[in-house]
N, C-alpha and C positions, 0 to 999 in steps of 0.2 A: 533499354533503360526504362524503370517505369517511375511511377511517381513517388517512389518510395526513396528515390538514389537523390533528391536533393534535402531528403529530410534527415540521410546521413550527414548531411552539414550545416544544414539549417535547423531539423529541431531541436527538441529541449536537452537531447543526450545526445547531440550530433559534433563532431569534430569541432564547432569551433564552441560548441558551449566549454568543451573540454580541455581547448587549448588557449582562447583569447579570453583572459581575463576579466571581469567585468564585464563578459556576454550576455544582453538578455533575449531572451526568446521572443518574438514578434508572431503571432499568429497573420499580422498582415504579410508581411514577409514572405513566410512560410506559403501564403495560398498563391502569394505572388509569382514565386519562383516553382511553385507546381504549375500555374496553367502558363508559364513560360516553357517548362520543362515540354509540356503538351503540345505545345505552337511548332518546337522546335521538331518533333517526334512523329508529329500527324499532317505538315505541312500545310499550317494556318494562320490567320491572321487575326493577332488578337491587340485590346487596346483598354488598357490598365491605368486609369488615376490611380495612383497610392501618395497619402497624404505625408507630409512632412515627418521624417524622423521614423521611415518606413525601411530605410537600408534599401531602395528600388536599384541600387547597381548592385547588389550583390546579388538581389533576388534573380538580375537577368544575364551577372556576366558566370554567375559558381554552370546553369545552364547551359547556355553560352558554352563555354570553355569543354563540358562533359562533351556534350553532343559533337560539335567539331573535332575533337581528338577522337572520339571513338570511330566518326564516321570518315575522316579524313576532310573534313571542310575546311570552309570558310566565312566567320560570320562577320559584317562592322557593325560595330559601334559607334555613329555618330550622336555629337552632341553640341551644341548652340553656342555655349559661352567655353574659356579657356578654363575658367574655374575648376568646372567639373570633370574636363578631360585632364589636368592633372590631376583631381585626386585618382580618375580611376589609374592614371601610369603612377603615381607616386605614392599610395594609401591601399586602395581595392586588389589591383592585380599583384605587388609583394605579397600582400597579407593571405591572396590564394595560391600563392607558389608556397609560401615559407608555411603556416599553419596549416592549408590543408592539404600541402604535399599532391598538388595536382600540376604537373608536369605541361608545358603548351608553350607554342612560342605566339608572340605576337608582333607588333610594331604601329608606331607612331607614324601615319600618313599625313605629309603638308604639304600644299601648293609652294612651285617651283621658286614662288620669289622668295619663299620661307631660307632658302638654300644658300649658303655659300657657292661662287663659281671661280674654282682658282685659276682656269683657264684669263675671267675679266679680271680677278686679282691681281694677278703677273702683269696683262696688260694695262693696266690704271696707272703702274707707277711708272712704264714704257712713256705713256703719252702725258706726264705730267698736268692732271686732270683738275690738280686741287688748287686754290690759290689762296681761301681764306687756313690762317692759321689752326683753325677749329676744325676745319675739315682733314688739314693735311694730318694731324693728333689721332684723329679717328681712323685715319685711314693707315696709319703708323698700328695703332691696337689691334683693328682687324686682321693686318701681316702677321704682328707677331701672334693672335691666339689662334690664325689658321695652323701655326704649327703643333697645337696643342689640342684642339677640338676634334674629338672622335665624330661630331653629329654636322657639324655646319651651320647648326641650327642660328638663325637671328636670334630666336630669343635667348638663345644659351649664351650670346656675349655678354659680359662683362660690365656693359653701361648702353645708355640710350642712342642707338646710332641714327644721324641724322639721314631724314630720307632719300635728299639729294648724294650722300656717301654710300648707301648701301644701293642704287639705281645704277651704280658704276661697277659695285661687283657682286651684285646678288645674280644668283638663276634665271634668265629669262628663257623662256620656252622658244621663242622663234629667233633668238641668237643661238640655241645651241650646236653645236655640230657635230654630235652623238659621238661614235666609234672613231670618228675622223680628231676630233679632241686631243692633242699633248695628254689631258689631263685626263681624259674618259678612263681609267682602270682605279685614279685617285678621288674620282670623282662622289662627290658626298648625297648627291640626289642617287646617283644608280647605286650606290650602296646599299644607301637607305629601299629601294623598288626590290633590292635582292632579297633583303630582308621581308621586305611584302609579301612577295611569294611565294616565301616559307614559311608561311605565320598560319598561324588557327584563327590568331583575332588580328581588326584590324582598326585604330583605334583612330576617326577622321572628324571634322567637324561639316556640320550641316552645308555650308558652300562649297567644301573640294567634294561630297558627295552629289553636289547639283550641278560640278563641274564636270563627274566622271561622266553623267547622263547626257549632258552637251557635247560630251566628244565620244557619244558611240563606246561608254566604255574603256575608254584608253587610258585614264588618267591609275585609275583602282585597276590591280587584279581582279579576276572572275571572282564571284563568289556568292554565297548558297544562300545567305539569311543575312536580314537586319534587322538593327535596334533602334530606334527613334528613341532618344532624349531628352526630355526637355522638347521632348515633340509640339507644347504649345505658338514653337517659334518657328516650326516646318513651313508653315504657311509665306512666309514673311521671310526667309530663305531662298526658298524658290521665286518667291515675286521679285525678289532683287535681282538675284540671276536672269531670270529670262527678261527684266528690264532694259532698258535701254539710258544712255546719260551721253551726253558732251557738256563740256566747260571750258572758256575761257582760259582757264588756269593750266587744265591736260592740254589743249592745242598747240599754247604759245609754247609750255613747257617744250613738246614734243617737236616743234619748228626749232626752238633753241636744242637745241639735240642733234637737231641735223645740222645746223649751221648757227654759229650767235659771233654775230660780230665784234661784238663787244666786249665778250672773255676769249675770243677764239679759237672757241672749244668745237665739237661736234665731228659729223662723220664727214661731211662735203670739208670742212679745215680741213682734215685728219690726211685722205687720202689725196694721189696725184693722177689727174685723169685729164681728157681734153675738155670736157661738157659739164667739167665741178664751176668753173667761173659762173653757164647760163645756170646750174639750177641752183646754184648760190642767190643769185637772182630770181628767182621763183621761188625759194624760201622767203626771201622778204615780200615780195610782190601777196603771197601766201599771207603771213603775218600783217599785211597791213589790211589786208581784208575783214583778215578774222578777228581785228583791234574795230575797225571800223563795223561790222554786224554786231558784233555785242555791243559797242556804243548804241549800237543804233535801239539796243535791246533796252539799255539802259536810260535813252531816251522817251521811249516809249512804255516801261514800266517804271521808270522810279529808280534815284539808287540807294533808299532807303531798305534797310531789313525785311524782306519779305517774301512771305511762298503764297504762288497767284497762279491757281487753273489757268489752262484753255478750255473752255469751252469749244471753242471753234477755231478752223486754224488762224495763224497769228497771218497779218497781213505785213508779211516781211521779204524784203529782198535778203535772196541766200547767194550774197556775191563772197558766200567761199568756194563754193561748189568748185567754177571753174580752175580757179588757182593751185586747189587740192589736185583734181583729177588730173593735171599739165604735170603736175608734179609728180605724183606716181606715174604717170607715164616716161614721165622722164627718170625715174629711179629704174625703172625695170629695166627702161636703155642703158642704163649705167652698170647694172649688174650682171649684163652679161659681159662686159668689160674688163672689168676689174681682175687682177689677179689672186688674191690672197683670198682664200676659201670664204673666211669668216667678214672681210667686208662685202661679201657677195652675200651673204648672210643677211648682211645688219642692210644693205640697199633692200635686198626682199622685202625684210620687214616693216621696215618703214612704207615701203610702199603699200604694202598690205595694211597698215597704221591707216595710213590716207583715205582708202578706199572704207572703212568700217568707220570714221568719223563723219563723213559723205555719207555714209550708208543711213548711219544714227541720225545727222541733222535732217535729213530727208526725210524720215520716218516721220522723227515728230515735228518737224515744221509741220508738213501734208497730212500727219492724221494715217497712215498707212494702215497700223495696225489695227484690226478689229478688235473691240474691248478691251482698248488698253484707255487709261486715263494718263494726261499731259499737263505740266505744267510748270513755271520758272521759279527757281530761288534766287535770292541775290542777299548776299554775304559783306558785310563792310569789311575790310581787312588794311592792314596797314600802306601795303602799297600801290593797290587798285581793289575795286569790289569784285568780289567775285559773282560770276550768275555760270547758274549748272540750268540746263534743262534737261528733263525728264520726262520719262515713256513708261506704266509699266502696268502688265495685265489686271483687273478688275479681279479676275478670276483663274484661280490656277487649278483647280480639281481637274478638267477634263484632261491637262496635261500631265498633272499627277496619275493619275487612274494609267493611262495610255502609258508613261514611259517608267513608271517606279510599280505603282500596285498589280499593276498586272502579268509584270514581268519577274517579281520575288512571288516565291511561295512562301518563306515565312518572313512573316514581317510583326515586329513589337512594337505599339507607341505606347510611351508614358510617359506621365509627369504630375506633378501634384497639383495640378490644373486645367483640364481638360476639357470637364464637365460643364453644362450651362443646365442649372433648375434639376440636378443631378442626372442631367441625362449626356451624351453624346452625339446629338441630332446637330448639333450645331455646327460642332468640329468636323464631321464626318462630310458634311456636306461643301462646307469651303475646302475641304482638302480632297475629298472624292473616294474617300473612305470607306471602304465596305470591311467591316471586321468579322471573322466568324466567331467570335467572344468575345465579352466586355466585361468588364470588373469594377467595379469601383469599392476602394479597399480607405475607411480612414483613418488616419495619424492614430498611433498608438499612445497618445498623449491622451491624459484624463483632462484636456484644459479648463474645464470648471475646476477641479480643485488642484491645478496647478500653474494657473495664469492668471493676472491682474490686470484687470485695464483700468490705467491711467490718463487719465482725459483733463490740464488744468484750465480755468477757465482766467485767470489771473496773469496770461502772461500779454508780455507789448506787442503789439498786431504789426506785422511786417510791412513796411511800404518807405517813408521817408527819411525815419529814424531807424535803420538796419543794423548800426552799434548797438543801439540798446534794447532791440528784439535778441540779437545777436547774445548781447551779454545775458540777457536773460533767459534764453535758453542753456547755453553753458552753464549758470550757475543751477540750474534745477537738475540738469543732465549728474552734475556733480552730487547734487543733494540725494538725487535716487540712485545710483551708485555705492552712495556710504550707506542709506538705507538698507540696499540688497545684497549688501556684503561683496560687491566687487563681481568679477565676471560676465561683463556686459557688453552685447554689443549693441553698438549704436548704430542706425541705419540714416542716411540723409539722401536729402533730394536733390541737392546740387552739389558741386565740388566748394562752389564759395561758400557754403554755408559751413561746410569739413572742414 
C-alpha cells in the first residue's frame, strides 16, 4: 500500500468526493491519513493534533481498516467519551462500508458489567430480590426485552435502569461460571468476544483498554496497532485505573449483599449451611466497624463538603481490618461446602471482595505506594455523608512506556489538543511518549472571516440573584439566535444552569 491508496478516498477526485454529497476536500485530512497510512505500514509511532472540523476519524479509521484487511490484522480504536465512539459505530464506519465499498468486520468491546447475564436474570425472579414497586417494573422491562435484544447491551434498554436493578442481573466477571452456565451458548458477552475475534477493528473505550493491560491481556483479543483518541484524556485514564478507592457507601453496600437483615436479602439469607448463622454474625460485627471508622473519619475531618490531602499518614485506627479478614476467612470455609456450583462462585467472590478492600484501606491508610498522592472527599447525601478515600499515582508515563508503548509497534495519538506553545514536550512527557513523527495539522476553518466573538459586558453577575443572571442569560441566548438565523448550539457549564 503506498501513500497514494488513501488519496483514492480522501482526495479531491477520490471516492468519497464522488459519492457523499456535499464533500469537501481537507488538505489537513488528507496529510493526516497519509502519515497514518505511514505508522500503520513502517511500524511506528506517530502523534497528530488535527484541529477541529479536521474529519481525524476518517483520516485514521479509512487507514485503519485498509491495512488490517489486507494484512489480516487487528487494530482498536479506543476513545474517552461515548459521544465519539458512537459516531464512529453509527456515522464513520457505515459511511465506509456503504460509500466506499470497503468490506471489514469489526465490533463494539465493553466491560462485563455493560452485559446482560440471563443466567442472574432467571435467577433474580427465583429469589424474589425486589420489594419496592419501581424496582420490581424494571425488573418486569428488563425480562421482557431480554427476549428481544440481539446485544444485551445496558445502554440499549429502553429507559434508565436503576443501579441496584441492574447489580442483580448484569455481568459480573467473578460470578461467572463460563462453559459450566445453563446459559453460556445464549450467552450475550461470549457472543459479543466471538465477534471480537473475528473483526479487523475493535472499537473500546480508554478504561477496558487499561483494563485489558491489568489483566495480562485477557480482557481484548491479540492485536497489532492502536489509535488514541481524544488522546488528551489518556493520561487521566490510566491514573484512575491503576488508582486505588474505598467508600463508606461500596463497603456497607457490599456487607448488605451478603447479608441485610433488614430486607433479608443476600447470599448468607439465600443459602442453608451450618456456619451461615456465625458469619451472619461477622457480617454485622463487619458493618459496625466499618460504620464506626468512617465516623471516626467524619469526626476528625468535618462532615461538611470537602476534598482534603494527606499529607502524612492519617493517625487512625483501621478496626476493619480484622473483622474483614475473619470474614474472608470464614467465606472461603464456606465454599468449599456448599453444593451449588455458582454459590461456591459468589462465596469466592466475596471473599476475594474482602481481601482487595483491606488490601486498598491499607495502602492508603499507611502511605504504601510510592508516588502516589492521597486524599478524603466527603459528599453530603440524603441519608448519610458519604467519604471515598483515594490513592492515585503522581505519575504514569514509566508505566505507560513499560506496559503500552513498548509493547505496540504502531501506535496513533490525536486530538485537537495536544499541544502546549505548539509543541509536544509536555504531553509526551507525562505520558512517556516517544513518537517517531509529529504533526500538528490546523482546523481548516478560516475563523477570522468566519467567526465572531461575542463578549457582553451588560449582563447580571452570578451569585445571589441566580434567577435574574439566569433570565438574563436565556433572553440574550435567544436574542442571538434570531440574529444568527437559528442553528445553534449552546454549550453550558453546569446542568443547572441547562
Amino acid at each position: 500500500m503506498t501513500a497514494k491508496r488513501v488519496e483514492n478516498y480522501l482526495g479531491t477526485e477520490g471516492i468519497l468526493s464522488s459519492k457523499l454529497e456535499g464533500f469537501e476536500y481537507r488538505h489537513q485530512q488528507m496529510d493526516m491519513a497519509s502519515a497514518v497510512e505511514d505508522t500503520f505500514e513502517n511500524a511506528r509511532h506517530l502523534i497528530v493534533e488535527a484541529g477541529t472540523g479536521t474529519g481525524k476519524s476518517l483520516a485514521y479509521l479509512i487507514p485503519a481498516i485498509l491495512w488490517a484487511v489486507e494484512n489480516n490484522k487487528k487494530v482498536v480504536i479506543s476513545t474517552y467519551t461515548k459521544t465519539l465512539q458512537q459516531q464512529i459505530l453509527n456515522h464513520d464506519i457505515p459511511l465506509i462500508r456503504d460509500k466506499l465499498g470497503i468490506p471489514f468486520r469489526y465490533g463494539l468491546c465493553m466491560g462485563n458489567e455493560n452485559y446482560l447475564s440471563l443466567r442472574r436474570l432467571k435467577r433474580s425472579a427465583q429469589a424474589g430480590l425486589f420489594n419496592h414497586p419501581n424496582e420490581e417494573n424494571q425488573w418486569e422491562g428488563i425480562f421482557n426485552w431480554a427476549g428481544e435484544t440481539e446485544t444485551g447491551y445496558r445502554s440499549d434498554l429502553p429507559f434508565e435502569v436503576l443501579p441496584q436493578v441492574w447489580e442483580e442481573v448484569g455481568r459480573q466477571k467473578d460470578l461467572c461460571l463460563g462453559k459450566n452456565c445453563e446459559t453460556h451458548s445464549s450467552c450475550f458477552y461470549f457472543k459479543a468476544r466471538k465477534q471480537w475475534f473475528g473483526a479487523h477493528l475493535l472499537i473500546v473505550n480508554h478504561h477496558l483498554f487499561f483494563a485489558n493491560v491489568a489483566n495480562a491481556g485477557a480482557v481484548l483479543p491479540a492485536f497489532d496497532a492502536v489509535v488514541f483518541d481524544e488522546a488528551q484524556n489518556l493520561e487521566e485514564a490510566a491514573t484512575q485505573f491503576l488508582g486505588l478507592e474505598i467508600s463508606n457507601s461500596h463497603l456497607i453496600y457490599f456487607l448488605d449483599r451478603l447479608h441485610n437483615p433488614r430486607t433479608k436479602r443476600g447470599l448468607l439469607t439465600r443459602i442453608d449451611h451450618d456456619s451461615v448463622f456465625h458469619l451472619r454474625k461477622m457480617v454485622m460485627v463487619a458493618r459496625q466497624a466499618a460504620e464506626a471508622f468512617f465516623n471516626q473519619l467524619l469526626e476528625e475531618y468535618g462532615k461538611n463538603n470537602r476534598i482534603l490531602r494527606f499529607y502524612k499518614p492519617p493517625v487512625l485506627n483501621n478496626a476493619i481490618y480484622v473483622p474483614l479478614e475473619a470474614l474472608r476467612e470464614g467465606l472461603k470455609s464456606l465454599e468449599g461446602g456448599l453444593h451449588l456450583e455458582e454459590d461456591r462462585v459468589e462465596a469466592s467472590s466475596a471473599a476475594e471482595r474482602c481481601f482487595e478492600f483491606n488490601n486498598s484501606l491499607s495502602a492508603i491508610l499507611n502511605q504504601h505506594m510510592r508516588g502516589y498522592v492521597y486524599w478524603i472527599e466527603i459528599a453530603q447525601k440524603k441519608r448519610f455523608p458519604r467519604v471515598v478515600l483515594r490513592g492515585v499515582p503522581i505519575h504514569v508515563a514509566e508505566e505507560l512506556q513499560e506496559q503500552v508503548f513498548d509493547k505496540i509497534n504502531r501506535i496513533i495519538m490525536t486530538s485537537a489538543t495536544l499541544t502546549t506553545s505548539k509543541g509536544f514536550e509536555f504531553v509526551k512527557e507525562r505520558m512517556g511518549y516517544q513518537a517517531d513523527e509529529e504533526l500538528v495539522l490546523g482546523a481548516p476553518f478560516e475563523y477570522s472571516k468566519q467567526v465572531l466573538l461575542y463578549v457582553p459586558d451588560d449582563l447580571p453577575e452570578p451569585g445571589d440573584e441566580m434567577e435574574i443572571y439566569v433570565d438574563g442569560i436565556a433572553n440574550r441566548c435567544r436574542d442571538l439566535v434570531a440574529v444568527s438565523g437559528g442553528k445553534t448550539f449552546i454549550l453550558f457549564t453546569s446542568y443547572s444552569l441547562l
